[in-house]
N, C-alpha and C positions, 0 to 999 in steps of 0.2 A: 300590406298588413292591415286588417279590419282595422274599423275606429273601435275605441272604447267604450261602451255607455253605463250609465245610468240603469246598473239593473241588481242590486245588492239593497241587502236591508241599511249595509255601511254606508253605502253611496246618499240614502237620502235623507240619515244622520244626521251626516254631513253636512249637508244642506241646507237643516236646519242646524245645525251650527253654525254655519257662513251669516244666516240671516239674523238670528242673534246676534252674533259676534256685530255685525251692522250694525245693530239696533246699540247694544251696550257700547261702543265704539264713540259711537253719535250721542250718547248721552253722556262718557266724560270728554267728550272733546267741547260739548257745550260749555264744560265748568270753567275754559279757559279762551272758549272762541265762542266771538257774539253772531249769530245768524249763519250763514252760509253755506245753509244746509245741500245745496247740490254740491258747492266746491269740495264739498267733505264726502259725498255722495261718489265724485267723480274721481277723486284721488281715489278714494279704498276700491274703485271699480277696476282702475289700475293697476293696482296693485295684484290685485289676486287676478288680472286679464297678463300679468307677467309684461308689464309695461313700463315705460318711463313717461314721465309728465315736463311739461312747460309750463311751468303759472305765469301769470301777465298782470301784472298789476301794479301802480304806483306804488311809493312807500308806505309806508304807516300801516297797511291793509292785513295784518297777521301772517304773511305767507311763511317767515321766518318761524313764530308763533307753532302755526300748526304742522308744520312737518317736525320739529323737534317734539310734539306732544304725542304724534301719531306712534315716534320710533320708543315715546316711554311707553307708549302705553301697551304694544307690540315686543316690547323687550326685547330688542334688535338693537347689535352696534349700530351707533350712527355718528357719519363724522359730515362737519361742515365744511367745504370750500370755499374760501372767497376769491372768485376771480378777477385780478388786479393785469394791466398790460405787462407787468413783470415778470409775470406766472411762467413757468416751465414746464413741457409735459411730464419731466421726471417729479415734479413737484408733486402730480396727481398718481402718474402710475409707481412711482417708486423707481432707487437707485442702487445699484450697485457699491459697493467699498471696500478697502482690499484692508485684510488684517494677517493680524500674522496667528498662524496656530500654533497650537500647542508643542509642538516639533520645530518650531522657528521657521515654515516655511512661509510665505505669504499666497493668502487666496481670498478670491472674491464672495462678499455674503451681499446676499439681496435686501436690502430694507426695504419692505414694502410701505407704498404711501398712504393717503387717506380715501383711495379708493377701493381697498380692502376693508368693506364693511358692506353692513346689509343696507341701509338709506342714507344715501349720498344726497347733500343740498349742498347743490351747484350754484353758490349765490351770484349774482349778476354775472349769467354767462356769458353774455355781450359784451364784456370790460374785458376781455382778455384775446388774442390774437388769433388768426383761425388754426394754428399749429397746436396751441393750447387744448384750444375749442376739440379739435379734432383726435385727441389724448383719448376721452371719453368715448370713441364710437367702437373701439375695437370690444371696451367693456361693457357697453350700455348693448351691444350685438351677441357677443360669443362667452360674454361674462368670464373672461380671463384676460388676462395682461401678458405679453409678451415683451421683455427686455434681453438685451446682449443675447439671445438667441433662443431663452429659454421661457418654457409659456407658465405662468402660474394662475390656477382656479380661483375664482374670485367666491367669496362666501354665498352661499343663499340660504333664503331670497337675498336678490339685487336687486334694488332697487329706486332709481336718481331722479333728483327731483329738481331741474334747474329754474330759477325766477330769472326774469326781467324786467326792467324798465321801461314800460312802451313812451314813455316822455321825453327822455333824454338821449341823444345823438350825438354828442361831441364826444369824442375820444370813447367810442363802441366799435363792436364789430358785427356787425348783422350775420345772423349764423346762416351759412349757407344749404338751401334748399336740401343738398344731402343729407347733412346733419338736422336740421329740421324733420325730415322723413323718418328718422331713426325716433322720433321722442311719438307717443303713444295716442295721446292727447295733449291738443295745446287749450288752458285751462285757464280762462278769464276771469282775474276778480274786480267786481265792481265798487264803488264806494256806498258804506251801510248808509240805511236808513238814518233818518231823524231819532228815532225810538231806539236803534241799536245803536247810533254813536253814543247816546246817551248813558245806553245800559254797560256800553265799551267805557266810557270814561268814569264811571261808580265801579267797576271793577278794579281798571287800572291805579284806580287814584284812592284804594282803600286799604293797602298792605295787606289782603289778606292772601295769601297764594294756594288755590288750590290742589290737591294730592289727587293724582292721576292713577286710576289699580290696573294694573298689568291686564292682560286678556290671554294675549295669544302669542307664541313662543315661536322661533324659525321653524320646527320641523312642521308644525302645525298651520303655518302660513304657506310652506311647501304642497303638503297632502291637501289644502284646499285651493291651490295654484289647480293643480294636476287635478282635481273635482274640475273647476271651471271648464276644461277643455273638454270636458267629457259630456257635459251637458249638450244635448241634442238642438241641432239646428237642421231645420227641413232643407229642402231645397226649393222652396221656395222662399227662404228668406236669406240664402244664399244669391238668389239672385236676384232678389230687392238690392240684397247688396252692391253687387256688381253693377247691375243696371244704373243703382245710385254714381259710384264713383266715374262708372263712363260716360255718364253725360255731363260730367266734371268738362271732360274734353274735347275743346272747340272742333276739333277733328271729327268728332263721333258723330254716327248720323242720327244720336237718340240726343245731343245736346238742342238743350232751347236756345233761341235765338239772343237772351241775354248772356247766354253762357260764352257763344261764337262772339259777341259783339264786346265782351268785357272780361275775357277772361283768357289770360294770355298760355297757360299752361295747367292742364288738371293733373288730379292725384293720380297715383300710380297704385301697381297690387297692394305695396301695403297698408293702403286703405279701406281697400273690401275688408284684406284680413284683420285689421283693428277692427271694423263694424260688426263682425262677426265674432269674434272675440268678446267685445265690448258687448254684444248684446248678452251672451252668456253670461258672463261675470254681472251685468245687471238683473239678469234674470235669478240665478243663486244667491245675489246677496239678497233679494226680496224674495226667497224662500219657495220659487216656481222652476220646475223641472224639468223646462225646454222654454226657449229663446223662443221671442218672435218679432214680428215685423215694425211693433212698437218699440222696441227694445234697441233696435236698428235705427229707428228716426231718432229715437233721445239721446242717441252718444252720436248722432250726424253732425252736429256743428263743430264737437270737439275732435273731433278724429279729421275732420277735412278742412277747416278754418287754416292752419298751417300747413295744407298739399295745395292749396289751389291759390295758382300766381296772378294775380290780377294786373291788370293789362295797365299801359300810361292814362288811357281813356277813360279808364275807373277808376286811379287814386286822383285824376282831375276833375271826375265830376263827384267826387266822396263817396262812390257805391265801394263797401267792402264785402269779404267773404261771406262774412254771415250773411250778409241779402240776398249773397248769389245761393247760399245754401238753402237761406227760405223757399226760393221759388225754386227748389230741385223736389226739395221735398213735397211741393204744392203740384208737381209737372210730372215726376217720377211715381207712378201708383205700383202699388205689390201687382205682383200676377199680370 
């Protein structure tokens, strides 16, 4: 079946509605979040790239913050998890329960859980057991739930957005590389500036709570999901792409030498496919009607940081992903 493209007067409407919608997004999400303007960049890249995310950031950092402001302002149910080691997978996908009908016979009705909604924040995914953990991949994959035998469609858009902890270790579970693969972008927040903690703490400490205005509606975050995909990628930055995540792997005969020396496992396909996804969805939210090679380098750190397994050699001499990413991007050229 052809691809789709970008060839209607609707199509590049559109388009310019994505990059508005960006633009208005990022200026009420300011009214409640100080700085952070890629983190907020990367998440809605996401989103409309039809992804899940991983934020990484100690406490205090808004992550809780702005995914609740994102789902006001997006008018999308949203419900929160917090995951605790007590947690059940029924807890997340929903249970079963037998009552009795109307006739006095007894039969089973589905209660569905708190993953029947359109943005999911998966709080401290880490705190809960991999059985748990693992509740989430069938929905973050196929966007349905399957219980006692029977499959139920989960709403769209879908959403999830889980945080961690990168500080703390005791009584966690490190989510395993699989599940890892499955999340979009892994999404780093840093601690603000001097000038933004500042303007952080005259916000927070002034009672005033700012009113967030609606934008954009499910069906309308749908029809610019399915925009994204449509946005034209050449082939040669198809395999920028590709060339990028195979020299991820020590195995590969286009890997550099610190990649063989320090890097125990690279990314797999679906990491071309997120960089090429991800270049589109960046390219349509800043209002440009084909993806390119730049577009590819600037979602590189976040799409491969979480696929590529660093060796014993490297978490003993403190080299991490990101470094190894620098020098791909520095060693791997287009064409």
């Amino acid at each position: 079946m052809p691809e789709k493209k970008l060839n209607t007067k609707q199509d590049l409407e559109l388009i310019e509605r994505l990059a508005k919608a960006r633009s208005d997004m990022g200026a009420q999400l300011k009214k409640v979040i100080v700085g952070q303007e890629s983190v907020i960049d990367d998440v809605l890249t996401a989103l409309f790239s039809r992804g899940h995310v991983l934020i990484v950031g100690v406490p205090g950092l808004a992550k809780t913050l702005l995914i609740e402001s994102i789902a006001k302002i997006l008018v999308l149910d949203y419900k929160r998890i917090q995951f605790t080691p007590d947690l059940m997978p029924s807890d997340i996908t929903g249970t079963e329960v037998i009552e009795e009908s109307d006739s006095g016979k007894r039969v089973f009705r589905f209660i569905e859980g708190p993953v029947f909604a359109n943005i999911i924040l998966a709080d401290e995914i880490n705190r809960t057991p991999p059985k748990t953990q693992s509740a989430l991949l069938q929905a973050m994959q196929e966007y349905k739930v399957t219980a006692a035998g029977k499959t139920y469609p989960l709403p769209l858009p879908f959403f999830v957005l889980a945080t961690q902890n990168p500080i703390e270790h005791e009584g966690t579970y490190p989510l395993p590389e699989a599940q890892l693969d499955r999340f979009f972008f892994n999404i780093k927040i840093d601690y603000p500036t001097k000038i933004e903690e500042a303007e952080i703490v005259r916000k927070t400490t002034s009672g005033l709570i700012p009113e967030l205005k609606p934008l954009l509606n499910a069906s309308e975050i749908v029809s610019l999901q399915d925009l994204v995909r449509r946005v034209p990628a050449s082939d040669h930055l198809v395999d920028f792409a590709v060339n990028l995540v195979s020299a991820t792997r020590p195995g590969d005969p286009s890997a550099p030498l610190l990649i063989k020396e320090l890097v125990e496992w690279g990314a797999g396909p679906r990491a071309s496919q997120a960089l090429v996804v991800g270049a589109k969805a960046r390219a349509a939210l800043h209002g440009r009607l084909a993806a390119s090679v730049e577009d590819v380098a600037a979602v590189a750190h976040i799409v491969l940081r979480h696929r590529i397994v660093m060796s014993f050699k490297a978490e003993a001499d403190g080299v991490s992903a990101d470094r190894v990413i620098d020098e791909l991007l520095t060693s791997v050229k287009p064409g």
